[in-house]
C-alpha positions in Angstrom: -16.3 -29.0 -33.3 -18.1 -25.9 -35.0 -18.2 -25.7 -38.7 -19.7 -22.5 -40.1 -20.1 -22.4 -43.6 -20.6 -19.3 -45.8 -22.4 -17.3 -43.4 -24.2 -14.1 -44.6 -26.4 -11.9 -42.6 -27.8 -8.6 -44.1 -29.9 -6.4 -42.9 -32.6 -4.3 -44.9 -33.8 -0.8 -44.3 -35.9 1.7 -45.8 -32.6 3.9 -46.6 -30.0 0.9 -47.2 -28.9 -2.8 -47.5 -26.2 -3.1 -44.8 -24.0 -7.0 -45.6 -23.2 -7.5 -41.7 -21.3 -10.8 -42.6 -19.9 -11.8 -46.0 -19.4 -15.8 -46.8 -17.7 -16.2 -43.5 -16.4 -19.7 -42.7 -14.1 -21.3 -40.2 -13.6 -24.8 -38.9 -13.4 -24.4 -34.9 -11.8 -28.0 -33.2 -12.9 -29.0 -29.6 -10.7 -27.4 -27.3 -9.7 -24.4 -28.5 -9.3 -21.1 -27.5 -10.3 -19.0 -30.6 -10.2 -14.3 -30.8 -12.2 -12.8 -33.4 -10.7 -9.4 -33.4 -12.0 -6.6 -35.5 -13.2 -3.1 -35.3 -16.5 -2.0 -34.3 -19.0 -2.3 -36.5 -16.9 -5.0 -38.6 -19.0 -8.4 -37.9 -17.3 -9.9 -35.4 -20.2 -10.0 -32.8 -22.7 -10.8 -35.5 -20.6 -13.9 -36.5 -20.5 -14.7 -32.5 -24.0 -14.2 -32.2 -25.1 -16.7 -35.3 -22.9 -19.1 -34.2 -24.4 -19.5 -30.3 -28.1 -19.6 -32.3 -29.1 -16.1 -31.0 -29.3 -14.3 -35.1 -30.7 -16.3 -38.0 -28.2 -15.7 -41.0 -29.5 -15.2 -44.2 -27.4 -17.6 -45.7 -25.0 -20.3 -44.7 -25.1 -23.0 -41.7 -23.7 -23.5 -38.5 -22.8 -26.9 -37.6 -22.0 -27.9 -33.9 -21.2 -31.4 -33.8 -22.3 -32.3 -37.1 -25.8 -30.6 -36.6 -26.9 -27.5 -38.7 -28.1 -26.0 -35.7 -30.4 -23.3 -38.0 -32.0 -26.6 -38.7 -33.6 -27.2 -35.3 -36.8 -26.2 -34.3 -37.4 -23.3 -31.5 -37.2 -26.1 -29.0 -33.9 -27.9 -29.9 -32.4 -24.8 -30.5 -33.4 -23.6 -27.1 -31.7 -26.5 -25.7 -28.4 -26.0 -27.3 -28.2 -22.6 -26.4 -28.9 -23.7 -22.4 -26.9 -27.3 -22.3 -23.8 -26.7 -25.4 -22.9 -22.8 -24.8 -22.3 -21.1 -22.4 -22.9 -16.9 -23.3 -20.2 -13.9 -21.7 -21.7 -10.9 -22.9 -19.3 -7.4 -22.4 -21.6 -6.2 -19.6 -22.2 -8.8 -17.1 -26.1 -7.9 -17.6 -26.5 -9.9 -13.9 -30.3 -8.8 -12.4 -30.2 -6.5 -9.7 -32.8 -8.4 -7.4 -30.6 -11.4 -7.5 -27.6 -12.0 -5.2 -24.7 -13.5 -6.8 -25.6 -17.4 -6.0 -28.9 -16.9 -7.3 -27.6 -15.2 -10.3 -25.4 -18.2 -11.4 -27.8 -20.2 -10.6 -30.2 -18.3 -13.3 -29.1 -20.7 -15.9 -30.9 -24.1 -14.0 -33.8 -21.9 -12.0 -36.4 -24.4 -12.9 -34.4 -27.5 -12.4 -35.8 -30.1 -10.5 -33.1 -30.6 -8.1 -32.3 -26.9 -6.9 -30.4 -28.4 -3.9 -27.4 -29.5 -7.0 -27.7 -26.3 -8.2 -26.7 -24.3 -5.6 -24.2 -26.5 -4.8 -22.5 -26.2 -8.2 -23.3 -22.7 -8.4 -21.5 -22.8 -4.8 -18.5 -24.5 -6.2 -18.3 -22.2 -9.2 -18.4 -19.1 -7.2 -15.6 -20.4 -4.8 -13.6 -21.8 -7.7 -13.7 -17.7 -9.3 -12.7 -16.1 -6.2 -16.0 -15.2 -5.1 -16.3 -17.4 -2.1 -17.3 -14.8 -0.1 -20.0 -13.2 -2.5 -22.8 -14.8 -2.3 -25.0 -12.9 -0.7 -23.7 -9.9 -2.6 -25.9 -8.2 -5.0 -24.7 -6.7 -8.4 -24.2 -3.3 -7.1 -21.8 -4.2 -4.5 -19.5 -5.9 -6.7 -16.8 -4.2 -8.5 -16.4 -4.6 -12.6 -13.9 -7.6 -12.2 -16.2 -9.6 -9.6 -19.2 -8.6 -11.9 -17.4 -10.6 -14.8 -16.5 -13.2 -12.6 -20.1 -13.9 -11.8 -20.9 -13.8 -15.2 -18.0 -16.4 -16.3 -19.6 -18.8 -13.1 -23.1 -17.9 -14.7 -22.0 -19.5 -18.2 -20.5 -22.2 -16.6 -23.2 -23.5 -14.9 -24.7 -26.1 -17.3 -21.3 -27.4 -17.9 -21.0 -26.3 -21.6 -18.5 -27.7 -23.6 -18.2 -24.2 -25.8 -18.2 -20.6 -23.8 -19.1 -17.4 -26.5 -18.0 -14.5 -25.4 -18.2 -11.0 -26.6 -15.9 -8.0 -25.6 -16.1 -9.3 -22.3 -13.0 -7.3 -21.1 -14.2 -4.0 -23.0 -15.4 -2.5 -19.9 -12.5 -3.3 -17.5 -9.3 -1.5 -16.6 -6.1 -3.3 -17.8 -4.9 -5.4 -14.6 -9.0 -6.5 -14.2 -8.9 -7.3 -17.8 -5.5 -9.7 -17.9 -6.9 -11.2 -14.8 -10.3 -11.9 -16.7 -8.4 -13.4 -19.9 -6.0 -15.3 -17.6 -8.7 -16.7 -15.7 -10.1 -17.9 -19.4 -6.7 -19.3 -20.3 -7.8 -21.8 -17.1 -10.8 -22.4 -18.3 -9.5 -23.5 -21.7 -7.0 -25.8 -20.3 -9.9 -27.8 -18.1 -11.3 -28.5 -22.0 -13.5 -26.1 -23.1 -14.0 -24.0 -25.9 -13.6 -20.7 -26.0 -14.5 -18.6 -28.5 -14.2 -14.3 -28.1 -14.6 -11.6 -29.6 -12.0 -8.3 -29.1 -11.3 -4.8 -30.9 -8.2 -5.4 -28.6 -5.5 -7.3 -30.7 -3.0 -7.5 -27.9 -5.4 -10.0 -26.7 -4.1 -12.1 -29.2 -1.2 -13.9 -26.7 -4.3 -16.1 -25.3 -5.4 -18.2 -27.8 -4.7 -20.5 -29.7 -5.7 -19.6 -33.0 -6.8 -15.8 -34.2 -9.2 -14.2 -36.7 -9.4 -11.0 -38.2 -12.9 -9.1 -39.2 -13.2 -6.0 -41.2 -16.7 -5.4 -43.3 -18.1 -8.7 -42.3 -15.1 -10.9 -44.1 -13.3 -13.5 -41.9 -9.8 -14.1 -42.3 -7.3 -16.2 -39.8 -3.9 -14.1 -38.8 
């Protein structure tokens, strides 16, 4: 379960005070498969970004499992982030001198058993459609199979809770229902999903849907 909990986030410059989020809160349950949709420029990937422990908030707590994870030193947190959630950005933001295995297998590099690693990373890849990629480097894959690697990448670790933002932004319309069918499936095995969209016919999806305008959170 995430709680979050009046969460504010402003940012300060020389010329202005901008309020990115304003007292957001929500109760997320285990399992669900949540849309923030809003505009550009409204908060929602703020928000997204607080909750998975990437942006301090100025105010307000994030709870994940009971734990105020803005509570946690640099370590803990680091842990969270790696083990807990799993991160879908809108570009798949894969390196270039990786092929696709060791791409998804970023995530556990510096595990001690790499042999389990590539075998999961293996499975994931197969599992995604990408059987056949692994050797592949990013600039041989098209914008779907890009996406795809970055789903198997956040998978990984085995995180109960996947954040993802715009991750069909870039895609045409047939790539991008295959992506958001292909997290409809991963919501049924049990995890979490929480994502971000300006694109409200998203909205079929999930479970439960959000709307952001000027950093307030409100559910549909």
């Amino acid at each position: 379960m995430i709680v979050i909990s009046s969460i504010t986030k402003t940012y300060v410059t020389p010329s202005c005070t901008v309020k990115a989020l304003d007292e957001a809160s929500a109760v997320i349950e285990d399992k669900e498969f949540v849309l923030i949709v809003g505009r550009s420029g409204s908060g929602k990937s703020t928000l997204l970004s607080v909750m998975g422990g990437l942006t301090r908030p100025s105010e307000g707590k994030v709870e994940l499992n009971g734990r105020d994870i803005w509570k946690m030193d640099d370590s803990e947190l680091s842990q969270v982030r790696n083990r807990e959630i799993g991160f879908v950005f809108q570009f798949a933001g894969l390196m270039p001198t990786l092929n696709a295995l060791e791409n998804v297998m970023l995530p556990a590099m510096f595990s001690n058993n790499r042999t389990d690693v590539a075998k999961r990373a293996e499975e994931l890849l197969i599992s995604l459609g990408l059987g056949d990629k692994f050797t592949s480097y990013p600039h041989q894959l098209s914008g779907g199979e890009l996406k795809r690697a970055a789903i198997a990448r956040a998978l990984l670790n085995d995180p109960g809770i996947i954040l993802a933002d715009e991750p069909t932004g870039d895609l045409d319309a047939d790539t991008e229902m295959e992506i958001m069918e292909l997290f409809r499936e991963i919501n049924k095995k049990g995890k979490t999903i929480i994502m971000v969209t300006h694109n409200p016919d998203l909205s079929t999806y999930a479970t439960r849907v959000f709307r952001m305008a000027k950093g307030k959170l409100e559910i549909v």
